[in-house]
C-alpha positions in Angstrom: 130.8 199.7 161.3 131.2 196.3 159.7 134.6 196.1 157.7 134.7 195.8 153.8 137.7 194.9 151.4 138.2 193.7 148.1 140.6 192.9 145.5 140.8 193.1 141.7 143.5 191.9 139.4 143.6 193.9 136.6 145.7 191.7 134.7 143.7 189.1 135.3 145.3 187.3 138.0 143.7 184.9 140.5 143.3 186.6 143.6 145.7 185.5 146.3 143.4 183.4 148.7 145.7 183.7 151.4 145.9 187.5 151.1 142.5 188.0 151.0 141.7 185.5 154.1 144.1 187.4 156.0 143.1 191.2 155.1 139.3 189.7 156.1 140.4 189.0 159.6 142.3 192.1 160.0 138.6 193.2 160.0 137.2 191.1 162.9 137.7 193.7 165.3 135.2 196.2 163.1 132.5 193.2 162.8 133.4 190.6 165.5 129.7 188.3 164.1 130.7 186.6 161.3 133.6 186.7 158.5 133.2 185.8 155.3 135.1 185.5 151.9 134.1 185.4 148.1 136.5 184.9 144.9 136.2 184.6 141.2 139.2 184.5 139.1 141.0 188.0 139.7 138.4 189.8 142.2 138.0 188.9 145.7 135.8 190.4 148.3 135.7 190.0 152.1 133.0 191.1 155.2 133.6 191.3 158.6 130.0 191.4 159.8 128.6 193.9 163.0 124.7 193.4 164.0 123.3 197.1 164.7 119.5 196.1 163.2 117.1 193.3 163.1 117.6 192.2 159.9 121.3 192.0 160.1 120.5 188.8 162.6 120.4 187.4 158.8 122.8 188.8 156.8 125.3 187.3 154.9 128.0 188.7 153.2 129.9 189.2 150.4 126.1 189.1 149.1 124.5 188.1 145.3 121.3 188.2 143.7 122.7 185.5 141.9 122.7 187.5 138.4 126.3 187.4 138.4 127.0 190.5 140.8 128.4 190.6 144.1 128.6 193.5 146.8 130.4 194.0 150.4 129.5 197.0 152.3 129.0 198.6 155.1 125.9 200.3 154.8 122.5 201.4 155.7 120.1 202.5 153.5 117.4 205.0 154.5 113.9 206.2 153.6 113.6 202.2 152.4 110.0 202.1 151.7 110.1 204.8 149.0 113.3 203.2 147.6 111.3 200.1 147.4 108.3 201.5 145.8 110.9 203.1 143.1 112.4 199.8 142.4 108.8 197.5 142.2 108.5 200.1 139.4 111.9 198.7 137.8 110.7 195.3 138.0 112.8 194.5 141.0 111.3 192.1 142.9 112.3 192.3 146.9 111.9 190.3 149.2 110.1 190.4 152.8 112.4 192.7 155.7 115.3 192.9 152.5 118.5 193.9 154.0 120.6 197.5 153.5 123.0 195.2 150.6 120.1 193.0 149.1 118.9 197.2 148.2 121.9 198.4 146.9 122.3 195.7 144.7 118.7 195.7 143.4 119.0 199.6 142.7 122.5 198.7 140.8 120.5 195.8 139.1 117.8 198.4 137.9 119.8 201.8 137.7 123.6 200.5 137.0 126.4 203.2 138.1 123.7 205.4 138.7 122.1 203.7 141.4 123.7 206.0 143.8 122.2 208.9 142.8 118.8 206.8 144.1 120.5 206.0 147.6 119.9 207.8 150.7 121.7 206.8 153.8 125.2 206.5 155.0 127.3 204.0 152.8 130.7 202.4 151.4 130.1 199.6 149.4 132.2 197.9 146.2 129.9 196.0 143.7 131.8 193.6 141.2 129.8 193.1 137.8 130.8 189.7 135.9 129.1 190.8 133.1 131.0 193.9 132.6 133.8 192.3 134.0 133.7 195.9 136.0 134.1 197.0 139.8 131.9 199.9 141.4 132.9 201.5 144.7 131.0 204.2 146.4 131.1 206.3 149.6 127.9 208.3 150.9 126.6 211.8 150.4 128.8 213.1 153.3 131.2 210.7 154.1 130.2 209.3 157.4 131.3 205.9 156.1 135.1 205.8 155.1 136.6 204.1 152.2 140.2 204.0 151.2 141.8 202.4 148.5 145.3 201.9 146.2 146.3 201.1 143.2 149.7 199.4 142.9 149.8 198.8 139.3 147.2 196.0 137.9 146.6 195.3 141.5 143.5 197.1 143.1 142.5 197.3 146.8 139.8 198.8 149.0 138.4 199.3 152.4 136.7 201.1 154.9 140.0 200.2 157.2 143.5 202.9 155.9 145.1 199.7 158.1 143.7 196.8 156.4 145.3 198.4 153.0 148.6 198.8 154.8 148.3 195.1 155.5 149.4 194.8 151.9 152.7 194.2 151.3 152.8 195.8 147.7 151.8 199.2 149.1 154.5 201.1 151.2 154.9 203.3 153.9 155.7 206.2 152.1 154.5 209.3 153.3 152.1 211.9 151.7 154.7 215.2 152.3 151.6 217.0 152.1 149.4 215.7 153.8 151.6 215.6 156.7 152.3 219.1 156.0 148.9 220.0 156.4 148.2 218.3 159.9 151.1 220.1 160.8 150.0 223.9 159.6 146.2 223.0 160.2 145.6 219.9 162.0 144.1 217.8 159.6 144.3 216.9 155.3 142.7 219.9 153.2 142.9 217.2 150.1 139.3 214.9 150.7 141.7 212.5 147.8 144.6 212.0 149.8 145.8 210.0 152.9 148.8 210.8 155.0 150.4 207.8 152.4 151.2 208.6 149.3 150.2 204.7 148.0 146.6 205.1 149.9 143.9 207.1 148.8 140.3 208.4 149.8 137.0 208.2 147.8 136.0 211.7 149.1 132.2 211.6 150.2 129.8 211.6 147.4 131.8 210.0 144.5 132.1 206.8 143.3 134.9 205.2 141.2 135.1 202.4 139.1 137.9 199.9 137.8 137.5 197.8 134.6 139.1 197.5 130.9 138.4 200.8 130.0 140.6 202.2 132.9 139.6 203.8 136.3 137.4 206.5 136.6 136.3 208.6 139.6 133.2 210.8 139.7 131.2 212.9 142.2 127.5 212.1 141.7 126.0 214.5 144.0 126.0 217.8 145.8 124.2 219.9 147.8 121.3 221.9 146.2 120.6 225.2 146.8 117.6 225.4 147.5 115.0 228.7 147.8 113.9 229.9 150.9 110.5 228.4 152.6 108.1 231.3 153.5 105.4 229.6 155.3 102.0 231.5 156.5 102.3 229.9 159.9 105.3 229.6 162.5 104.4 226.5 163.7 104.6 225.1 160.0 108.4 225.5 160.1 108.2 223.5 163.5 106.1 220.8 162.1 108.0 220.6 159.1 111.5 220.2 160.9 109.6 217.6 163.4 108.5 215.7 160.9 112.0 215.3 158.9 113.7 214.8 162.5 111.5 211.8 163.2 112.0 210.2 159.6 116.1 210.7 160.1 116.1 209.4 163.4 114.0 206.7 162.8 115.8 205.2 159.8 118.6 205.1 162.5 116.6 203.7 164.9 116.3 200.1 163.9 116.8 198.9 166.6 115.2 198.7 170.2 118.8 199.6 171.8 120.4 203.5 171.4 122.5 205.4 173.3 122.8 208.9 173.0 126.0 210.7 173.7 124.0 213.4 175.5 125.3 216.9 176.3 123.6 219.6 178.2 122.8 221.7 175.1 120.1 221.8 172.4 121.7 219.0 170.1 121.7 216.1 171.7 118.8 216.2 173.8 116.9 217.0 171.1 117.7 213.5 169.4 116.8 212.1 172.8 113.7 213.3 173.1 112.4 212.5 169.9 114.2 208.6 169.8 112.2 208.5 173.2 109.0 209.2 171.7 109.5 206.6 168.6 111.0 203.9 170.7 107.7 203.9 172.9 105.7 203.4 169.3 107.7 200.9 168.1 108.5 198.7 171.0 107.2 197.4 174.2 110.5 196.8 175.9 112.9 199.1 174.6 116.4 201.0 176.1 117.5 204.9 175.5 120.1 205.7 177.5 122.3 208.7 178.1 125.9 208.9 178.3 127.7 212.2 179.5 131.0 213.1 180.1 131.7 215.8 182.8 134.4 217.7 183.7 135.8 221.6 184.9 135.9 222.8 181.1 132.3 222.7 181.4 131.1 221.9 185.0 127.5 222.8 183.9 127.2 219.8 181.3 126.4 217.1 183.9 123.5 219.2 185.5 121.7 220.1 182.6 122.0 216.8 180.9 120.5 215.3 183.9 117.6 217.5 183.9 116.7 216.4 180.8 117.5 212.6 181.2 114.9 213.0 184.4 112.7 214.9 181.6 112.3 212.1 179.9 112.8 209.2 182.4 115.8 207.6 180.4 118.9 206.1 182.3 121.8 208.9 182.3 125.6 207.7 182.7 128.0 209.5 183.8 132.0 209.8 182.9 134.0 212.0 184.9 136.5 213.5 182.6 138.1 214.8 185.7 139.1 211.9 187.0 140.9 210.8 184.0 144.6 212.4 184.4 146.5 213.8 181.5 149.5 211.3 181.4 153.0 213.1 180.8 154.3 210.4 179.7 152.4 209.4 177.0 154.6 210.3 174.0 156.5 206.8 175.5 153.5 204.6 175.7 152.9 202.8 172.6 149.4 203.3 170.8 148.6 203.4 167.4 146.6 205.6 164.9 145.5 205.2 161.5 146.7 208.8 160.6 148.7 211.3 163.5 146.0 212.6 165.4 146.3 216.1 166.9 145.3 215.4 170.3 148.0 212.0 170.9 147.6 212.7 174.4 144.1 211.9 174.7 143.8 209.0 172.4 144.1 206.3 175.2 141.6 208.1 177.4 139.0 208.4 174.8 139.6 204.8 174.0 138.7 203.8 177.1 135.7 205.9 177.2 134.5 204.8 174.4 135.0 201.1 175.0 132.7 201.5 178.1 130.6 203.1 176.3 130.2 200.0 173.8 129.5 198.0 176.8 126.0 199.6 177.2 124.8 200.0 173.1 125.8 198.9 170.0 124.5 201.9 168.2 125.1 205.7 169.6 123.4 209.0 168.4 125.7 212.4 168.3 124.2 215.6 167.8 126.8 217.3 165.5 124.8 219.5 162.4 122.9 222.5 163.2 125.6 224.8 164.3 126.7 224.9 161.2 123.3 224.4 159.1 121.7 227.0 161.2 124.5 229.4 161.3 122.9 233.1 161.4 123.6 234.7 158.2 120.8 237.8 158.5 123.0 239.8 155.9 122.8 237.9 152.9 119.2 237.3 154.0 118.3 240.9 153.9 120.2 241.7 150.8 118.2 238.9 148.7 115.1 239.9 149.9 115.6 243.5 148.8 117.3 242.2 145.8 113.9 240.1 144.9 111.6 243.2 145.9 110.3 241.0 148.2 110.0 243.9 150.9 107.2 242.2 152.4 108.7 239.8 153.7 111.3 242.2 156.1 109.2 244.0 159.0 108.0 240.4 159.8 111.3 238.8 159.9 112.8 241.1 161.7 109.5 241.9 164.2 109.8 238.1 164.7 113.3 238.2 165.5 112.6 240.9 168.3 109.5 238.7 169.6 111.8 235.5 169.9 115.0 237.1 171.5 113.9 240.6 172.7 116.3 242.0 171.1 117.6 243.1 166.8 119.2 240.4 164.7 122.0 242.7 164.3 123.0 243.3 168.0 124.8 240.8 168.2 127.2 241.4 166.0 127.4 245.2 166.8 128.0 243.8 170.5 130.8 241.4 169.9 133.1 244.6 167.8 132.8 246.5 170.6 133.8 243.9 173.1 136.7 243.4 170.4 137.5 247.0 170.7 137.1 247.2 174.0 139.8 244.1 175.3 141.9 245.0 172.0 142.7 242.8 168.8 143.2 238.7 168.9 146.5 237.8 168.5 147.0 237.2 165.1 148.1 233.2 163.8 151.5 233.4 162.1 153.4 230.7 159.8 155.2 228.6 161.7 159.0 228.7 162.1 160.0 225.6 163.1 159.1 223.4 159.7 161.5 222.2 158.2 163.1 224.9 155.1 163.7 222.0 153.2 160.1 220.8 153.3 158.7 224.5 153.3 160.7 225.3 149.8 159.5 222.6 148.5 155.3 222.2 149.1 155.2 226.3 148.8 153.6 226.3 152.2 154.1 229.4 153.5 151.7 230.8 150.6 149.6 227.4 151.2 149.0 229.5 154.7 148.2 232.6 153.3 146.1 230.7 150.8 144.5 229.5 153.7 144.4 232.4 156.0 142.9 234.9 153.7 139.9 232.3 152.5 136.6 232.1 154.3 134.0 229.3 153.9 131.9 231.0 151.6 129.9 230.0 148.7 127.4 231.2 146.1 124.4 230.1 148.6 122.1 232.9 148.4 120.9 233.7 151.9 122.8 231.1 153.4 126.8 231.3 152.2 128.7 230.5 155.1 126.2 227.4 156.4 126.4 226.0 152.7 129.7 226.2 152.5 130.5 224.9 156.5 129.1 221.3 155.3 131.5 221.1 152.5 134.8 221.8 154.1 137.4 218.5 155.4 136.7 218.7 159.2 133.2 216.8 158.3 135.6 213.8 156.8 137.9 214.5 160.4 134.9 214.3 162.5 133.4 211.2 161.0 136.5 209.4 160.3 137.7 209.9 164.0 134.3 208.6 165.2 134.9 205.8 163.1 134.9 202.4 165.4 137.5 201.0 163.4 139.6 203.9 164.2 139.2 204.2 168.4 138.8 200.4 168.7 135.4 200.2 170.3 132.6 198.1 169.1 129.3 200.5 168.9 128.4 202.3 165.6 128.0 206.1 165.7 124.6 207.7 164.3 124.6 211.6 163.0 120.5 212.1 162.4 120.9 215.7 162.0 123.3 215.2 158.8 120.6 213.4 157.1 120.2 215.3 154.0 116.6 215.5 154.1 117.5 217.9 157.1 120.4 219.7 155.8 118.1 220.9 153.0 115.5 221.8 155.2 117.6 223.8 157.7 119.7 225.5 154.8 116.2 226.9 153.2 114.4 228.4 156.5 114.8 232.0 156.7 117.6 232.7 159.1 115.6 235.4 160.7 114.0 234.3 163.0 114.7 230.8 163.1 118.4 230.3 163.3 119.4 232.9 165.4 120.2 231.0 168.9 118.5 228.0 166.8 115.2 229.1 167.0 113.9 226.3 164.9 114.6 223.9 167.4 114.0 226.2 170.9 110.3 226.9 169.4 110.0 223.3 167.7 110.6 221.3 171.1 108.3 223.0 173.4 107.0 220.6 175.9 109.4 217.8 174.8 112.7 219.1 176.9 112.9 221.3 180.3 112.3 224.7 179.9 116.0 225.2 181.5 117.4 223.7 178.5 115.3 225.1 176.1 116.2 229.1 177.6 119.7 227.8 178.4 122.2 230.2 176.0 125.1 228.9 174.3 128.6 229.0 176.2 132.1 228.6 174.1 134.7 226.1 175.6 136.9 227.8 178.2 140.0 227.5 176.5 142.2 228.7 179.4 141.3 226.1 181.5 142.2 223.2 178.9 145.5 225.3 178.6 146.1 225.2 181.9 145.2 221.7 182.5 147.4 220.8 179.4 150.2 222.9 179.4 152.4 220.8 181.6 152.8 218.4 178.0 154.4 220.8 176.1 157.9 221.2 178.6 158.1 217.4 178.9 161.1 216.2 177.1 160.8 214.3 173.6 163.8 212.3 171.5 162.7 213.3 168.0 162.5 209.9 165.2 164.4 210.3 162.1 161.7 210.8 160.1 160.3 214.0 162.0 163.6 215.8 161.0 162.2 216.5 157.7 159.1 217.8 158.9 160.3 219.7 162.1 163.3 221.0 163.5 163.1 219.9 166.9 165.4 223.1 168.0 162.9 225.6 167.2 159.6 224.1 168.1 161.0 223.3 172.2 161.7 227.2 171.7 157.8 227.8 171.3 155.8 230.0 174.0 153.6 227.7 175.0 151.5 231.0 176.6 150.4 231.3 173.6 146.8 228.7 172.4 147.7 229.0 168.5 151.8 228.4 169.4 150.8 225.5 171.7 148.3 223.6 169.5 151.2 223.5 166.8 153.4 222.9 168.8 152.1 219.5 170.4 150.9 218.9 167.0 154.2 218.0 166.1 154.7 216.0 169.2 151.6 214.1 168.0 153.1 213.6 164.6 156.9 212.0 166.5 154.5 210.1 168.1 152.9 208.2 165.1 155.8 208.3 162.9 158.0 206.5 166.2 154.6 204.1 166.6 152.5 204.3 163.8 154.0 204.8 160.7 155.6 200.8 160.4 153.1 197.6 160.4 154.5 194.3 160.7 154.8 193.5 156.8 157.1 196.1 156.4 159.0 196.4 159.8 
């Protein structure tokens, strides 16, 4: 969470001390511990420092090895010990409990630009080079860390903070059309390059870029193998594999004898909990794992399964009643601001203060987002490659096992869910939108950008598991992290993802899907004994939409004065005239009352007012 920036002349211009001071304590709410800045000539860096692990009690940054390079980053760098072991072999020397930057900057000492590709963890960094006068920036595997940056001329910026940057005053509040489009049609940026600004861009998540004589460069230096499927003799080897890579991923993330866990009353979450439990008691005598749950009529059941588990494992449980929390219908006039519109404007003050209590008990949360989309069921493909392979063998057992472990075929599912279709008739069917603006529609192509959209699938050329492959590349990962962000909902605790970890991802991507991802198997079978058996047999429920409706549908009659600027993305006539009856009609529709919102609040910071 600690906040990064940095400047670079490329003209060779000192930096502006003044500038750079300022941008640095734009930062203190995202590392509230220390600020610090650095300078040489025409590169600057600044840190905003946030403790989540012991040997952050002694960090110092903008950091050097004293060899002439200097780094500021927010990072954390896992599976250290075998990173270490890589570099003694470089001739790195490291010192005693080294922190997450004194390793990034040894691996760039040993590997150069290509020290990513020896990097696991979550990580944004910028690393300026003296002797080759040359700036590398980088941002993690899957973009849990953010990192912005513009180019204004010879004048470089960066940062994990889209606000800090607009603290410039040489980049602009010009809008990306696009981008904007795009939250409009789909709720969020389908370019991982762009920002809702045209002057601000992203480093999308595993690329790194670099600024120096020979121009700017930007490069991806990683993506997710493919690899082929584990067949092992045993069924508990699956289990023991996947416990085994759970406990390395959450302990990396677990330096520190203080977690939370936002904890539902699924598989997910309670999962993590169990097994941070178990290596918390290992590593420390006094230690605290608590459980924070948030309960409300959407899903009354949360709170009560949840709390069986928290007994389960004799942990604290917290509990925030959603309910109680009422949907204000006047919140298009209460100013709050966003880095980018958010699609949900009505809840952004509620979640804030959620999550600011929640930073109250833990500096560092866990959140069990990952195996709904790594172990997506995908028996087809499956099938198809085994026949394909003449591995025939392998069949009557995947599919016997399937029928021992849910009592019923792999297939039934499916065969079910078309007849209910048939049954309760067709979905209704998302159309373009009518109330953009013609103008603006003409222009971007955007009605075929819909179809574009509408017609493709997340697919890929994954063997046995396209859709899961393809799932963890798509832009709601970048959404989903980026709106977890602390810098973004103003809270002061760090948010862990232990089941992105790639170790993981690869491991859940290569298990056969029959038997183990069906109803996720894997983890059922795999955490026997470590959570209540209610939990464990508990089947998966979909979110009520109705009831949200309901509870939200007073928001969309409640009068709005549209800004000047949201004429040239929306006519106000037509999108009052929406039937708000209708889920689809209504999410678009207050998506554009999200979008006044930030354009009349957001949009302007004080540099440019």
């Amino acid at each position: 969470m600690s906040g990064i920036v940095g400047i670079l002349n490329l003209d060779g211009a000192p930096v502006d001390r003044s500038l750079l001071q300022n941008l640095t304590s734009f930062l203190k709410p995202r590392g509230p511990d220390a600020q610090q800045i650095w300078m040489d000539g025409p590169v600057g860096f600044g840190h905003s420092l946030f403790k989540t692990t012991d040997e952050s009690e002694h960090e110092s940054q903008p950091f050097t090895l004293g060899t002439g390079t200097w780094i500021t980053a927010d990072a954390r760098i896992d599976a250290q010990s075998e990173l270490i072991e890589k570099l003694k072999i470089q001739g790195q020397h490291i010192t005693p409990h080294p922190t997450d930057v004194e390793l990034i900057l040894r691996a760039y000492e040993a590997w150069g630009e290509s020290c990513v590709e020896h990097l696991l963890g979550d990580f944004a960094f910028g690393i300026w080079d003296s002797r080759r006068q040359r700036l590398l920036c980088a941002r993690d595997h899957m973009g849990v860390r953010p990192f912005y940056y513009s180019q204004i001329g010879s004048f470089v910026v960066f940062s994990n903070s889209l606000d800090c940057i607009r603290e410039c005053p040489v980049v602009s509040n010009r809008l990306n059309d696009l981008a904007i489009a795009d939250f409009l049609l789909f709720g969020h940026n389908q370019d991982s390059a762009t920002t809702s600004f045209a002057d601000i861009r992203r480093l999308p998540p595993a690329h790194c870029a670099s600024w120096s004589g020979e121009g700017h460069q930007t490069r991806r230096f990683w993506t997710m193998p493919i690899d082929e499927p584990l067949f092992f003799k045993r069924k508990d080897d699956y289990c023991d594999r996947f416990k085994e890579l759970l406990r390395e991923a959450v302990g990396d993330r677990l330096r520190t004898p203080r977690v939370g866990v936002f904890m539902s009353g699924g598989l997910d979450s309670p999962t993590l909990a169990a097994t941070a439990r178990d290596l918390l008691q290992e590593r420390f005598s006094n230690f605290e794992l608590l459980a924070l749950t948030a309960i409300d009529d959407i899903k009354p059941d949360e709170g009560y399964y949840a709390g069986l588990v928290a007994k389960y494992l004799e942990i604290p449980i917290h509990y925030y009643k959603w309910d109680d929390r009422p949907v204000d219908p006047n919140w298009e006039q209460t100013p709050f601001r966003t880095p980018e519109p958010c699609a949900i404007g009505w809840d952004v003050i509620p979640n804030r203060i959620y999550r600011r209590q929640a930073g109250l008990r833990s500096r560092v949360f866990f959140w069990g987002e990952g195996p709904d989309n790594a172990l997506i069921l995908e028996w087809r493909p499956f099938l198809l490659h085994l026949i394909q392979r003449h591995m025939y063998g392998h069949i009557p057992g995947a599919i016997g096992s399937t029928l021992i472990a849910q009592r019923k075929l792999p297939f039934w599912g499916t065969i079910s869910n078309r007849a209910g279709q048939l049954w309760q008739g067709s979905c209704p069917v998302d159309t373009f939108p009518t109330w953009l603006n013609p103008d603006l529609e003409l222009r971007l192509k955007l009605n075929a950008r819909w179809r574009d959209n509408q017609r493709s699938e997340a697919k890929s050329s994954h063997p046995i598991r396209p859709e899961g492959y393809a799932s963890l590349h798509i832009p709601l990962w970048q959404l989903l992290f980026e709106g977890m962000d602390s810098g973004t909902k103003e809270t002061f605790f760090e948010m862990r993802h232990p089941f992105v970890d790639l170790r993981i991802l690869r491991f859940l991507l290569a298990v056969p899907p029959l038997p183990w991802c069906r109803s996720k198997y894997l983890l059922r079978r795999s955490m026997r004994g470590a959570l209540p058996n209610q939990v464990l047999q508990r089947k998966k429920k979909g979110l009520p939409g109705d009831r949200l409706a309901r509870r939200l549908v007073s928001l969309g009659s409640v009068p709005f004065t549209p800004t000047a600027n949201f004429l040239g993305y929306v006519d106000p006539k037509k999108i009052l005239d929406v039937p708000i009856d209708n889920q689809w009609a209504f999410e678009g529709h207050m998506r554009a009352r999200s979008l006044n919102h930030w354009l009349q609040y957001s949009q302007g910071l004080l540099h440019n007012s």
